[in-house]
DOBA-10880 format. One record per residue: residue in three letters; y, z, x of N, C-alpha, C, O in turn. Coordinates in pm, whole numbers, plus 50000, padded with zeros to 5 digits. Layout:
REM residues N
ALAYZXYZXYZXYZX ...
***
This chain:
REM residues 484
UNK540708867687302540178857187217539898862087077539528854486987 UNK540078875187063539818881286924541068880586849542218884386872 UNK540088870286686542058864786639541538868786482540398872086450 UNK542388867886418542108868686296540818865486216540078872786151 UNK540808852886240540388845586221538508846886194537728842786108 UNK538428853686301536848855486342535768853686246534988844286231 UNK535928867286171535098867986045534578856185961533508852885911 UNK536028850885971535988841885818534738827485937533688822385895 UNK535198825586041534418816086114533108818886182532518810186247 UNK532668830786168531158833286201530748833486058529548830586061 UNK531178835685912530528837585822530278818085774529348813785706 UNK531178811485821531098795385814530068790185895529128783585851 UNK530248793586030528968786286083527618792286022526718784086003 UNK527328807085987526218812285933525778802085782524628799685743 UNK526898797985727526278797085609526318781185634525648774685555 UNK526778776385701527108757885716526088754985820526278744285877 UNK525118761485859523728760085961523138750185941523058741686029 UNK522558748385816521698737785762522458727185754522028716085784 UNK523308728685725524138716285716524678706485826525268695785810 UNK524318713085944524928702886036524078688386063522888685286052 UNK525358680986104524898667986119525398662186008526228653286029 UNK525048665485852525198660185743526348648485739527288651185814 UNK526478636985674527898631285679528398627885534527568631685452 UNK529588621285471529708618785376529828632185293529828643985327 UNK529918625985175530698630285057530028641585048530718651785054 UNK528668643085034528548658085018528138667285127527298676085110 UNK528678665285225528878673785348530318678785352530688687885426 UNK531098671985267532228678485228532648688185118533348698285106 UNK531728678485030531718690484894530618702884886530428709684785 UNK529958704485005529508716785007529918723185126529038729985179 UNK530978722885178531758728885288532218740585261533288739985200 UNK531748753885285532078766185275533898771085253534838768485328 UNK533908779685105535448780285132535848788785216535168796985278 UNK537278786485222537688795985362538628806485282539268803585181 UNK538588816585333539238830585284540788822485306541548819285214 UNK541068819785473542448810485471542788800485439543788797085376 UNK541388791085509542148776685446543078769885468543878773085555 UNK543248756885382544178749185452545088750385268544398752785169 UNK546438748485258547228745685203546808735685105545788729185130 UNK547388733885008547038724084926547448708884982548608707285019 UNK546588698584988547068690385067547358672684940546968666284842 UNK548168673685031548818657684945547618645084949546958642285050 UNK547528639684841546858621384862546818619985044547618622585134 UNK545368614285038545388612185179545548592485198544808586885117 UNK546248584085275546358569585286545088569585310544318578885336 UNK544868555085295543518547085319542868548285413543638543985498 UNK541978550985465541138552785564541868563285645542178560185760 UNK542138573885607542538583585673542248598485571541828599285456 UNK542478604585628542458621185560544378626185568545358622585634 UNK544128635485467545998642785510545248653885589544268661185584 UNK546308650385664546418664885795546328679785711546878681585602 UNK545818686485758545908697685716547038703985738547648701285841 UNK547688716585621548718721285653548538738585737547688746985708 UNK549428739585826549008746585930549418764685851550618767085850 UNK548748773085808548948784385731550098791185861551298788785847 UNK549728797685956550288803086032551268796686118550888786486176 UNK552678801586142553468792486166553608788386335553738797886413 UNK553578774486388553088773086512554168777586612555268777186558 UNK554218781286727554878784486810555928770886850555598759086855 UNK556938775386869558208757386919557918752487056558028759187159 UNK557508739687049557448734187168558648739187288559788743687280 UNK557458734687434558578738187526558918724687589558408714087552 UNK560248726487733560558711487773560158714587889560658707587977 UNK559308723987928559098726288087557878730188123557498739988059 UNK557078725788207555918734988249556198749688252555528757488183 UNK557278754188340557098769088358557488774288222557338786488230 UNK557748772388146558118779988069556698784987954556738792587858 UNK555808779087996553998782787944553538796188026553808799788140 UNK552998800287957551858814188018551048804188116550478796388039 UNK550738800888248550188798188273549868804688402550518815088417 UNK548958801488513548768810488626549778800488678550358790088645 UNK549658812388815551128803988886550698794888985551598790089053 UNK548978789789020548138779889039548428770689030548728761889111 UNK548348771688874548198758988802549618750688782549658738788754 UNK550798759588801552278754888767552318748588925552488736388931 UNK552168756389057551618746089145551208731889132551978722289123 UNK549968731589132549468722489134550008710989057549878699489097 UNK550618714188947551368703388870552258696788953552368684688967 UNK552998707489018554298702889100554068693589178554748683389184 UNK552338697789299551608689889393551798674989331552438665689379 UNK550878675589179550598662589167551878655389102551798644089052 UNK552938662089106554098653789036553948649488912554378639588853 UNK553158659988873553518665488734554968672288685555148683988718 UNK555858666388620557668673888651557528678988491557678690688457 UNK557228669088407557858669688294556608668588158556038657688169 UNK556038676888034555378676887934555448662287881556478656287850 UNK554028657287878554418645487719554858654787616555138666687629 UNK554878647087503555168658587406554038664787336553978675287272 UNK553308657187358551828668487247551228672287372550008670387379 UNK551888677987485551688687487580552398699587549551828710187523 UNK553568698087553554928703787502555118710687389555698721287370 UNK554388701087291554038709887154553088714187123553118720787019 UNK551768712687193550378720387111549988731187282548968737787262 UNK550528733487415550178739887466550578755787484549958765387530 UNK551748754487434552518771187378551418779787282551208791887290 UNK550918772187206549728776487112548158776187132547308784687105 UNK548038762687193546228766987286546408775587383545388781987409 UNK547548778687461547448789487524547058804287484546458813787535 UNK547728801187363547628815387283546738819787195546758829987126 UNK545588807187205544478809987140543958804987015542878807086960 UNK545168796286973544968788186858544138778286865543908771786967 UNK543458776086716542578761886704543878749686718545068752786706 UNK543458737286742544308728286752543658714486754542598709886796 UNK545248707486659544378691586600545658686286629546808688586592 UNK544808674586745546298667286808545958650886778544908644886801 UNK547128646286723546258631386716547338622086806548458622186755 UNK547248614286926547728608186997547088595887061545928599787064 UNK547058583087115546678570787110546338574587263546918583987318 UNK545328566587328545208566187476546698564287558547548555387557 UNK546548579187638547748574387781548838584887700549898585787763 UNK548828592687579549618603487552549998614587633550958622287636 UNK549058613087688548548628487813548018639187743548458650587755 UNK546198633387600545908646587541544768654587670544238665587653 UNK544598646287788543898656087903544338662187935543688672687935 UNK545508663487984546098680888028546338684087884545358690787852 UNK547038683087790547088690587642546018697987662546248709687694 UNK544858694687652543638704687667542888711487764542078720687767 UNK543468703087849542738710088029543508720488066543108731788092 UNK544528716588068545688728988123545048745488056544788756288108 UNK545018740187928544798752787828543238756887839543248769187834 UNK542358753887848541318752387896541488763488023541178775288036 UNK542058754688098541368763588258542238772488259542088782288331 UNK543508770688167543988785688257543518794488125543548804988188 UNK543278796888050542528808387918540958811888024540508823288036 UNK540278798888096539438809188157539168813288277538138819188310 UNK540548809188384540918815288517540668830288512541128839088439 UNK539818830488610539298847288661538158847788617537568858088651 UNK537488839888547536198845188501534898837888567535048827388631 UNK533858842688553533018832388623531568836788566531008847488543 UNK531188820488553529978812888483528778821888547528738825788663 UNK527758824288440526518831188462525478814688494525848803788451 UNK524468816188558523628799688577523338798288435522878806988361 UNK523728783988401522828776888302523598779388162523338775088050 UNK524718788788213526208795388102527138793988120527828803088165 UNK527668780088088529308777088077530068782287997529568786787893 UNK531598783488019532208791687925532978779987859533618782587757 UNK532978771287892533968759487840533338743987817532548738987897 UNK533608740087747532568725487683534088715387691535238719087666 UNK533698704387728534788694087665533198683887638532278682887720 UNK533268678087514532368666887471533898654587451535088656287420 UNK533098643387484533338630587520532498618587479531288620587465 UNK532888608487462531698600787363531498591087457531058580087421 UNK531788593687593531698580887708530658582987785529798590387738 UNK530488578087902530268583288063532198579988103533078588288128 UNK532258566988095533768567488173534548579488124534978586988211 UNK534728581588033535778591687980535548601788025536498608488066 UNK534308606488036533478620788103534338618988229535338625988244 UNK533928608988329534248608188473536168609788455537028616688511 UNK536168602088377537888602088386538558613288360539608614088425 UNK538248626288256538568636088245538298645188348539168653188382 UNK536898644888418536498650288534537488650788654537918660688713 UNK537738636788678538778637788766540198637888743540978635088834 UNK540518640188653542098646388625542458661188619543498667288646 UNK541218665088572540958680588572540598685388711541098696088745 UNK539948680288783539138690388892540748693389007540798704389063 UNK541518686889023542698691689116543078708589080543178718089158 UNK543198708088959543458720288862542738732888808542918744588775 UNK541938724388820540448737288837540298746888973540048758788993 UNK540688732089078540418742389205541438753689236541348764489294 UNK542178748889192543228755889153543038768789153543558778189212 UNK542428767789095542168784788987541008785689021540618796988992 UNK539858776989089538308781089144538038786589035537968798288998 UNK537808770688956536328771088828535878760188882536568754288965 UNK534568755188841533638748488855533438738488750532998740688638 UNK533878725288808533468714888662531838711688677531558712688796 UNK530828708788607530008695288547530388688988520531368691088449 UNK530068677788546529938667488456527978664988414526948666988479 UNK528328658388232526658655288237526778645088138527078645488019 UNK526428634888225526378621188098525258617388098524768627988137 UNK524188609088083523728600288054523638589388154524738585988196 UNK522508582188210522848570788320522638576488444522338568888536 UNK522738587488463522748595088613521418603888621520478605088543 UNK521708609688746520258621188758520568636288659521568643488661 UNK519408637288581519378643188508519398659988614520018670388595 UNK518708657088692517748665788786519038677688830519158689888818 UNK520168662688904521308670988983522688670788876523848670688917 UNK522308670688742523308679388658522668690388627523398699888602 UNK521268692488619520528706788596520678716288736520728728588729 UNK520718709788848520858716988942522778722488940522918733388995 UNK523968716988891524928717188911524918728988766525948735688762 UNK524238731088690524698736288552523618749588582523868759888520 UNK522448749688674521738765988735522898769188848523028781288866 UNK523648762088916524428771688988525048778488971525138789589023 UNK525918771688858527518780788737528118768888747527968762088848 UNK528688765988670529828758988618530408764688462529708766388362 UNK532008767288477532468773388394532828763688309532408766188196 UNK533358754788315533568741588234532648728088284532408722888393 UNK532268725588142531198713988131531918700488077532678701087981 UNK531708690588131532028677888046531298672588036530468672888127 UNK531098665287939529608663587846529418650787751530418647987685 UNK528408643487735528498630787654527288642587560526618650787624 UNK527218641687420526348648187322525268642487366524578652287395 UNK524728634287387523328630787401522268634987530521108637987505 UNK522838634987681522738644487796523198656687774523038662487881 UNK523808665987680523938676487694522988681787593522858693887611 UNK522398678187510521028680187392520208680287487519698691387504 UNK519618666387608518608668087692518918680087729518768688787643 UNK519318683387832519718693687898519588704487843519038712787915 UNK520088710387674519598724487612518238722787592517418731287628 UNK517858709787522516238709587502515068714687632513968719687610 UNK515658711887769515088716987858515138728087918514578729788027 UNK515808737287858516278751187931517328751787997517918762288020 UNK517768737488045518918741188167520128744088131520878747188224 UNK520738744187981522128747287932522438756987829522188753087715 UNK522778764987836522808777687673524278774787648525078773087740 UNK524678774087500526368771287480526648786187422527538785587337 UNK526188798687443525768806587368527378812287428528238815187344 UNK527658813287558529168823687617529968810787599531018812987660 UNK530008799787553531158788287554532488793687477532388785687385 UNK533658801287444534548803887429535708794787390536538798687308 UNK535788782387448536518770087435535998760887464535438757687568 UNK536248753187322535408738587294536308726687267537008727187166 UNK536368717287337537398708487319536528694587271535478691587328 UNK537008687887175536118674387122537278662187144538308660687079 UNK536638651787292538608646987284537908628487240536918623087289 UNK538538625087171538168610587124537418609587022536708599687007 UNK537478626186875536538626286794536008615486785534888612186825 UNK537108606786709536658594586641535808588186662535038583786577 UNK535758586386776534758572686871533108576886889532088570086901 UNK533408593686886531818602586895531268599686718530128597486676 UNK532508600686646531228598086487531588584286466531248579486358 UNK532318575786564532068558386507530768555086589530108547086522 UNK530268557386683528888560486749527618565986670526468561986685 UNK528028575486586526978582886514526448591886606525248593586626 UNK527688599686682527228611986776527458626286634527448638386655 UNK527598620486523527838633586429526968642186433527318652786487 UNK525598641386384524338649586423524328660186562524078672286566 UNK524738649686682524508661086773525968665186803525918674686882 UNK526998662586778528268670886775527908682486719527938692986783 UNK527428681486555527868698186491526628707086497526508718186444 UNK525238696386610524458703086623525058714286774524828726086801 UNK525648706486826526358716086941527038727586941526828738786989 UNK528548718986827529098728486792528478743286688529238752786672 UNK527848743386660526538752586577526398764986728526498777186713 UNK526228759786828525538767086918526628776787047526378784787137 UNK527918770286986528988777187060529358794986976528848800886881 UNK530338797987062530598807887017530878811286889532088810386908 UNK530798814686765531458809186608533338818986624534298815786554 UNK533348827986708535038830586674535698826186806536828830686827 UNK534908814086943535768806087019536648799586945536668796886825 UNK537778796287077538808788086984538168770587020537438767787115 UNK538618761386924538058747986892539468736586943540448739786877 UNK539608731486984540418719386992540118705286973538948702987005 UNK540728695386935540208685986877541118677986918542158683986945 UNK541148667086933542108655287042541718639686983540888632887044 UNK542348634986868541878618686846542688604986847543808606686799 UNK542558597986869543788586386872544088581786684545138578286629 UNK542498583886622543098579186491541858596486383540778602186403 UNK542878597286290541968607086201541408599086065542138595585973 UNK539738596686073539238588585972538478600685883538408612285923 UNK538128597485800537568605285739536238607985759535568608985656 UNK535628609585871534598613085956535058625486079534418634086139 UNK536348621586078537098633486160536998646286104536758656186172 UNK537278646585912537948653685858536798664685841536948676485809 UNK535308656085876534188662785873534108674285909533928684385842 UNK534358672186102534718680386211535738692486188535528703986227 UNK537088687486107538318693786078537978703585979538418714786008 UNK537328703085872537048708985775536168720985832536628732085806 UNK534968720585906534008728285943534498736786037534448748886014 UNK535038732086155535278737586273536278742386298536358749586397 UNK537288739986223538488743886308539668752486152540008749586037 UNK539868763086247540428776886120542048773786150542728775686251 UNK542328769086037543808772886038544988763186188545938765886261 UNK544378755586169544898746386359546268747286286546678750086173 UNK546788743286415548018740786510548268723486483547198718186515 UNK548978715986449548468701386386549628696486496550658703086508 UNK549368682586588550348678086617549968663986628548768661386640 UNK551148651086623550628640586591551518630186619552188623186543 UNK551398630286759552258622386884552788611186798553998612386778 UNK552188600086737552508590686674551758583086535550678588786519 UNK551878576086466550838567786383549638563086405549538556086506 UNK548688564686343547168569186390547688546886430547228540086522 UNK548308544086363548268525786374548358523486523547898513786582 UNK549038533886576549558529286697550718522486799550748520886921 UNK551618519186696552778512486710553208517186839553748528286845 UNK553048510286941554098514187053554858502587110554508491087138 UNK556448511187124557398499587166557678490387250558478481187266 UNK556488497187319556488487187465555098478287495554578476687605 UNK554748474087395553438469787401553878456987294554678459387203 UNK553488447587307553728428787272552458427587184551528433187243 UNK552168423587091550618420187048550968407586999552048407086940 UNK550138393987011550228378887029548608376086966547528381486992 UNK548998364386866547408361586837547708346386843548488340286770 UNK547028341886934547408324986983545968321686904544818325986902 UNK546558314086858545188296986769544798293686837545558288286917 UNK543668293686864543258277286946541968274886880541278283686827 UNK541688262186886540698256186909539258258086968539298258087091 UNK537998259786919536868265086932536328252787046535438256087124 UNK536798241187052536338235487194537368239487308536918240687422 UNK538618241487287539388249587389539278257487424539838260087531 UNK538478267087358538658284687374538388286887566539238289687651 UNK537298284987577536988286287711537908281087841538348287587935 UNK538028267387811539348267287873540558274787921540978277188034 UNK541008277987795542288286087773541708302087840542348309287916 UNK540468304287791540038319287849540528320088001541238328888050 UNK539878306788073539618305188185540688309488259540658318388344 UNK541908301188216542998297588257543518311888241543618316788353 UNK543888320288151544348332388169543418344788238543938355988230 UNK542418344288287542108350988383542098344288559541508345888666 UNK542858338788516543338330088703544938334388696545768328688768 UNK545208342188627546418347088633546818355188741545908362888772 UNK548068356788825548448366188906548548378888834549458380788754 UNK547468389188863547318398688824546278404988747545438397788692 UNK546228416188738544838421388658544708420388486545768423988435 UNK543978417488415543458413888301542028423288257541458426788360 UNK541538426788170540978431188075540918421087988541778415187922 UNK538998419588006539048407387851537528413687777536498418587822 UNK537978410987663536948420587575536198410187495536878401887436 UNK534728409487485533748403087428532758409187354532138418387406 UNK532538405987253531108413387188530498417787250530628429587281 UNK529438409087303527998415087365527898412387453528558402987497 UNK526768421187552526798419187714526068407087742526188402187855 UNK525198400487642524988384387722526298377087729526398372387842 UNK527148374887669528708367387596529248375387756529438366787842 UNK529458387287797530108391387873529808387288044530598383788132 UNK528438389088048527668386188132527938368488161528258366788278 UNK527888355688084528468341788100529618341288124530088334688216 UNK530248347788048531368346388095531748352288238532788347388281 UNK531388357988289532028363188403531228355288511531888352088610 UNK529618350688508529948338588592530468326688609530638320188712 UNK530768323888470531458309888463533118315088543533938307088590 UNK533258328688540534548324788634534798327188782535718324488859 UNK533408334488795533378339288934533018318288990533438312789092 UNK532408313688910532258299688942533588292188956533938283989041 UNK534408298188826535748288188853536648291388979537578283689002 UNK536348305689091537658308989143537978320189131538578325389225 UNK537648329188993538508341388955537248349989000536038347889003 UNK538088360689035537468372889107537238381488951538118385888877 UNK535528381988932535898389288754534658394888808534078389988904 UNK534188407388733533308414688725532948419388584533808418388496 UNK531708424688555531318426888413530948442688430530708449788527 UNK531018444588293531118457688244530928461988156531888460888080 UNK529418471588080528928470187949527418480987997526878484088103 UNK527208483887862526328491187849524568490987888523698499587899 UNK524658476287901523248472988016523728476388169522748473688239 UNK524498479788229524678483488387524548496688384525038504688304 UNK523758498788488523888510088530524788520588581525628514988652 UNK524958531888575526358543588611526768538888716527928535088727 UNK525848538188819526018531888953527138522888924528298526588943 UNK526858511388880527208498988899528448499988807529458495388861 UNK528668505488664529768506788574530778517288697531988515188691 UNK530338527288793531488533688861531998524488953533218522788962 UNK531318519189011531428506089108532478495189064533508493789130 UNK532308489688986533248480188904534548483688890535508479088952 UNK534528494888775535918504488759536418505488898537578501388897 UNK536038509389024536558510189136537098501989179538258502889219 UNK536208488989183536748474089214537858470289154538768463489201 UNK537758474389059538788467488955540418477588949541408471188913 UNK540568488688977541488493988974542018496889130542968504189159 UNK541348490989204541848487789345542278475789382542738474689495 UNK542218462589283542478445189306541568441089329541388428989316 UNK540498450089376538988438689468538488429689360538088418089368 UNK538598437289261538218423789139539468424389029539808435288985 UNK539858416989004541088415288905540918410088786541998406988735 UNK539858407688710539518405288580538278414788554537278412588622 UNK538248424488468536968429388395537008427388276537768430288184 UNK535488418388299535098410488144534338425088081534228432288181 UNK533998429788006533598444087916533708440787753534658435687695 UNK532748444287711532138450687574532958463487556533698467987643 UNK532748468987435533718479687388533538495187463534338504487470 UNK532168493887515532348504687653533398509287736533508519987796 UNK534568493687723535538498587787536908502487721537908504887788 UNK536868502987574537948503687484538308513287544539358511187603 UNK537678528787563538068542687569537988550187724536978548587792 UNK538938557287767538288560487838538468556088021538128562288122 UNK539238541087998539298540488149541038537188126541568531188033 UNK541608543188239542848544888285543568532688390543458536788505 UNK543978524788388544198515488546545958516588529546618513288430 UNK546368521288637547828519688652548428506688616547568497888617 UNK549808501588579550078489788594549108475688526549218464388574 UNK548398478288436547788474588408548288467688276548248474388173 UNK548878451088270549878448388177549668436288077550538430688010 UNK547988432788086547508425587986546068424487946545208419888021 UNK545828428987823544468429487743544138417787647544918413687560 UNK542858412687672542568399187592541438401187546540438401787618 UNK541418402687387540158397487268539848385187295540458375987241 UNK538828383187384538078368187372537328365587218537348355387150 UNK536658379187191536058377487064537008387387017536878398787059 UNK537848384986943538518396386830537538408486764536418408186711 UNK538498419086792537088428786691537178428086568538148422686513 UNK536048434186493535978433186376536308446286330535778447686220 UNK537128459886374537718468886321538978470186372539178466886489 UNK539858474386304541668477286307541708486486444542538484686533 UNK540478498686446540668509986514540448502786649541348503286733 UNK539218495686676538728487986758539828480686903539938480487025 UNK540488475086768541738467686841542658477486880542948476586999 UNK543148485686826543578497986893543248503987014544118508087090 UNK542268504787033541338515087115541708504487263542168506687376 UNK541168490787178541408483387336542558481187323543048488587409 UNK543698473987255544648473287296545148488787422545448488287542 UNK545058498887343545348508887473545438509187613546138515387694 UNK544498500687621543928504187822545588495787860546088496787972 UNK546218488187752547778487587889549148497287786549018506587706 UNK550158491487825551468499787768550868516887798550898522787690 UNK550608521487853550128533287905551268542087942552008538088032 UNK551598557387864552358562487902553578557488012553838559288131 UNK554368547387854555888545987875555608531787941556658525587959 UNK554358524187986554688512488063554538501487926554238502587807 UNK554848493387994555048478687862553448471687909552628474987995 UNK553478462487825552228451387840552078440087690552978438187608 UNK551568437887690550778429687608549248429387521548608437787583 UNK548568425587439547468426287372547428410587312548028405387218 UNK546728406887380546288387287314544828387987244543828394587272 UNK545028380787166544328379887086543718363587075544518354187066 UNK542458361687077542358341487079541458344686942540648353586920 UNK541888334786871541498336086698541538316686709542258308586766 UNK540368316086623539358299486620540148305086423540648314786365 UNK539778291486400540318288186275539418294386167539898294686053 UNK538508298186181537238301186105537678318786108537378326786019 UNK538298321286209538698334386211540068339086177540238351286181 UNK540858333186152542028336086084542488344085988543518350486011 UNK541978344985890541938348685772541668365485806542328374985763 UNK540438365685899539728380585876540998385485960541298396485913 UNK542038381586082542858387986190543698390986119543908402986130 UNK544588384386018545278388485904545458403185879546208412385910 UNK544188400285792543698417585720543648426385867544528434785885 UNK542538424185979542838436086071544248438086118544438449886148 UNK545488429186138546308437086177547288442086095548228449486126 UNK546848434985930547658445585825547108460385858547698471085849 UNK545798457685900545468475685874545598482585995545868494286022 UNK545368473586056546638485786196548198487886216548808495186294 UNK548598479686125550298481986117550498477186173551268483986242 UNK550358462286241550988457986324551258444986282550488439386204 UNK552708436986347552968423386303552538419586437552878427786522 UNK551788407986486551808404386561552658386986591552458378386505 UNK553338384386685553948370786717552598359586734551548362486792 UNK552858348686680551438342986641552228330386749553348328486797 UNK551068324486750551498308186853550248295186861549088297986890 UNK550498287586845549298276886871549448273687019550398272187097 UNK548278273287024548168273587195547018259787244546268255887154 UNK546918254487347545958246787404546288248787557547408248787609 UNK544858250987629544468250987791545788242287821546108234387732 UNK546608242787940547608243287974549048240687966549958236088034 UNK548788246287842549948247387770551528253087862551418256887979 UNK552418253087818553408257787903553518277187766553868288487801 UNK553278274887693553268284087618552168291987640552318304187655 UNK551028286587646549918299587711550558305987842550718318187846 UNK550838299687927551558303388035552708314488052552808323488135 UNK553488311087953554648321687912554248331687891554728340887957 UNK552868335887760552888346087703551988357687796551938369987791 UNK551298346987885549948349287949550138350788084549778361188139 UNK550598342788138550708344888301549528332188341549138330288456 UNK549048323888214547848318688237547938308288376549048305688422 UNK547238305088412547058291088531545968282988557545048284288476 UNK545798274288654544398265388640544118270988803544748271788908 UNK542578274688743542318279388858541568275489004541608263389026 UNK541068281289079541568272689223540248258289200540448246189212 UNK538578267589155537778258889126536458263189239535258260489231 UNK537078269289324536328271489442535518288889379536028299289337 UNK533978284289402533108295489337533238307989397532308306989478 UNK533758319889418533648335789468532238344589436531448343989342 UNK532278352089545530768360189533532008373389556532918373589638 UNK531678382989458532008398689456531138408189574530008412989573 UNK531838408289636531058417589753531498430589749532368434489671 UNK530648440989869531248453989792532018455789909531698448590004 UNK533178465589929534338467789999533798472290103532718477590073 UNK534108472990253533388478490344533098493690322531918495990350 UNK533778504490283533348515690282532298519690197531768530790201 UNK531878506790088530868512890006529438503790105528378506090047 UNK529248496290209528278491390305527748501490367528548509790410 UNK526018504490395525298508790452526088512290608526838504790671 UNK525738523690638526238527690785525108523390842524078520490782 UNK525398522691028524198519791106523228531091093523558542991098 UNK521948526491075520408537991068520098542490894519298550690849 UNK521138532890821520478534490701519128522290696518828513690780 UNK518578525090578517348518690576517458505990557518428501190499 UNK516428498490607516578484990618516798475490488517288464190481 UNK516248484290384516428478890268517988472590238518368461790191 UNK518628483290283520148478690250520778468190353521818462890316 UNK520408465790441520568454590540519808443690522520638434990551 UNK519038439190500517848429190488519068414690389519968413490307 UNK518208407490473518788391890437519048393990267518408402490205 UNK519938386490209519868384990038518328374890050517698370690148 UNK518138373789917516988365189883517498351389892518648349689931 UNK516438337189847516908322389827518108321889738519148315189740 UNK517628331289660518768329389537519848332489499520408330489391 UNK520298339689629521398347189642522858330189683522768321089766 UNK523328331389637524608322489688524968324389790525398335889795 UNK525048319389882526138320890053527308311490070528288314390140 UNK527178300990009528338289090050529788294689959530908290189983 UNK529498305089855530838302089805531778314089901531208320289991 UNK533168316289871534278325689952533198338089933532028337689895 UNK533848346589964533478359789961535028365089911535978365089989 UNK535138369789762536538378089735536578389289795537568396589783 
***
């Protein structure tokens, strides 16, 4: 792990101490110079930064797993999981995190930047093993889902090689991530705000962390996780190597880029806009006494849906008004509990529920196979936004759609957001049962008959659990409608 580099990056974090957290303009203009540095860099476009130019010249992508330094575990296990073939910002930035390089990958959800960084990750620290309360490896995450979702893409691969994940988000028992982080765990996955609890209490030192991966910058400083990001990063090793993983680079990224990371490895799957070829984006008109209607009608569709709403009261009506109409929908948002947000995701990527109504909790972060239409009930009000959700379909190589329902009062502003995501979208006037909502949508009228979401038999109390979990529902519980 001893690279050139070292010096110049323990004398940066020493002198950039005070400074963390800082944001804006002069957190940049007092950014320590670097002996290396980045190249002189060109005009950066609008709401973006220019990539840095990479001083040292990067190693050439490969077209094969084996052809990586990796243990012969881990080339296993790929095979197991039918893993055959690299995305490409696998292909191109893992020849070089292998080898120890910093690295700045920018790729849209469903690129495959989790193995890009896991792979490299666990096998740089296969053979070694965690002291209690001393991880050698950090991945920060700006989710709980994303935490869990990286968790489990990684842990096949870990065992692999027998390292030890954490996970520590937020929402859960604090108690039994302190107990999981005094046993050893060599790699941590981490939301910034549970992993601050956690140092503030003794139970975590980042002091032996060696490799630090930050995957979804963006979304951690569109949050205002900046403060405790570079308060973290402050506390890692200063000559570990750094990786960095974002769907778009804003100039809040460049924060991160500038401070942390010496001389990267730059790779940049596609346009921070997002353009992918297999993905449809549609912004149908309608009518502000239709809207609901038309909502209705396209979540009675054959098949699973994603529909995105402002706020969790907006999310929360809506999803009984459809569990009332017929449609099997569940909600999903930042008032539920971990419990209940893992619960859902489960439901929902198994059929048991086939519409999740969700707030932007769910832009990032959750994965569903086959998953081939996303709907702005409320349009967002950022370019990136719509991005982020559009993502959850067209998912590595599959096609889908992104609908959009825009009231006349809102027109104007959808315009400007999808000039600034680069995208043309096919526009349409639409009304509740239209033969054209239908086309674009899969929409239908639905049955009418009210559904109660029950939980699947394997998640039901076994016999001799406590009575609590058996006991009659209350008056207020519904019984007459189906049971989905």
């Amino acid at each position: 792990m001893n690279r050139t580099h070292t010096n110049d990056r323990s004398a940066r974090t020493r002198n950039g101490g005070a400074d963390a957290g800082r944001g804006g303009s002069r957190f940049a203009s007092q950014a320590p110079r670097r002996s290396g540095g980045y190249g002189r860099r060109p005009a950066a476009p609008q709401g973006e930064f220019a990539l840095p130019r990479t001083i040292t010249p990067a190693l050439p992508a490969v077209d094969g797993f084996a052809d990586l330094a990796m243990p012969e575990q881990l080339l296993a296990e790929l095979g197991r999981q039918g893993v055959t073939t690299p995305f490409p910002i696998q292909g191109a930035t893992l020849p070089n995190s292998l080898a120890g390089r910093d690295v700045l990958g920018r790729g849209r959800t469903g690129s495959g930047k989790t193995l890009a960084f896991g792979l490299a990750l666990l096998a740089r620290t296969a053979g070694q093993r965690a002291e209690p309360r001393q991880p050698l490896g950090l991945i920060l995450v700006p989710t709980r889902e994303l935490a869990q979702q990286v968790t489990d893409a990684l842990t096949p691969y870990a065992r692999s090689v027998r390292l030890r994940l954490a996970t520590v988000v937020g929402g859960m028992s604090i108690g039994k991530q302190a107990g999981a982080l005094r046993g050893g765990a060599e790699v941590v996955v981490a939301t910034p705000g549970r992993l601050k609890d956690l140092i503030d209490r003794g139970d975590c030192r980042l002091n032996h962390v060696g490799i630090t991966v930050l995957d979804e910058a963006d979304q951690m400083a569109d949050m205002g996780f900046m403060p405790q990001v570079t308060a973290l990063l402050d506390q890692v090793r200063p000559e570990g190597q750094r990786m960095l993983f974002s769907a778009t680079l804003d100039r809040n990224v460049d924060l991160l880029v500038r401070r942390y990371l010496t001389d990267p490895v730059v790779h940049s799957v596609d346009p921070s806009a997002g353009a992918v070829t297999t993905m449809e984006h549609h912004v149908l008109h309608v009518h502000g006494a239709d809207k609901h209607a038309a909502t209705t009608e396209i979540a009675a569709r054959d098949g699973r849906v994603i529909m995105f709403l402002d706020t969790k009261h907006a999310v929360d009506r809506l999803t009984q008004d459809l569990l009332n109409s017929g449609v099997r929908a569940a909600a999903l948002h930042g008032g539920k509990s971990q419990p209940q947000r893992t619960r859902t995701l489960a439901q929902f990527k198994t059929g048991h529920v086939s519409v999740l109504v969700a707030t932007n909790v769910a832009a990032r972060g959750i994965h569903v196979d086959n998953l081939d239409l996303v709907v702005n009930v409320d349009p967002p009000t950022d370019h990136k936004d719509y991005l982020h959700r559009g993502g959850r379909t067209a998912r590595a190589g599959e096609s889908g759609s992104v609908v959009t329902l825009v009231t006349p009062s809102q027109r104007r502003g959808m315009v400007r957001l999808m000039s600034d995501a680069g995208i043309q979208p096919q526009t349409t006037q639409v009304r509740s049962g239209d033969e054209a909502l239908s086309r674009i949508t899969g929409a239908q009228t639905p049955s009418g008959i009210p559904v109660v979401i029950t939980a699947p038999v394997s998640e039901r109390p076994k016999r001799g659990a406590s009575s609590r979990g058996r006991r009659r529902p209350s008056s207020g519980t519904r019984r007459t409608p189906a049971a989905a």
